[in-house]
C-alpha positions, 0 to 999 in steps of 0.5 A, spaced: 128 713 726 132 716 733 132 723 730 125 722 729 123 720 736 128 726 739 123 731 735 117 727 739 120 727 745 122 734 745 114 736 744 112 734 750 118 737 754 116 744 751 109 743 753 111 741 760 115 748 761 108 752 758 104 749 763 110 750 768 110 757 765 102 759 765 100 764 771 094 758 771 089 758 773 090 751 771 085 746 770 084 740 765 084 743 759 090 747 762 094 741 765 091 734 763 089 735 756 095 739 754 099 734 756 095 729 752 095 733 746 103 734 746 103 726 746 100 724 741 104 723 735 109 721 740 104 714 742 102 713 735 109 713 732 112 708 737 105 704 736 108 704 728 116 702 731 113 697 735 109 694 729 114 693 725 119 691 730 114 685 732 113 684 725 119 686 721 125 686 725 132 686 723 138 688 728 139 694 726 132 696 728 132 693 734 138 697 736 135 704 734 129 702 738 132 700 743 136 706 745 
């Protein structure tokens, strides 16, 4: 799981560094939009953990959850 998550995390930094990078002009689809694109499959798969950690938790998951 925190392998998986690292990946996730890892999108949105990039996407952050391409608009960063972006000579513009920048506007909602530049900036806002991209931002939310590169972030929804890191909210989805934390929907998913915290799912299962309500529902299913055991300590090995909360702690890989937790770090």
């Amino acid at each position: 799981m925190v392998p998986g998550l690292g990946e996730l995390l890892a999108r949105p930094e990039a996407a952050v560094a391409a608009i960063e990078a972006s000579p513009g002009p920048y506007g909602y689809d530049q900036t806002l939009a991209a931002l939310e694109d590169a972030t929804l499959e890191l909210e989805l798969a934390a929907e998913l953990v915290e799912h299962l950690e309500s529902t299913a938790t055991t300590p090995a998951l909360r702690e890989a959850w937790s770090t």
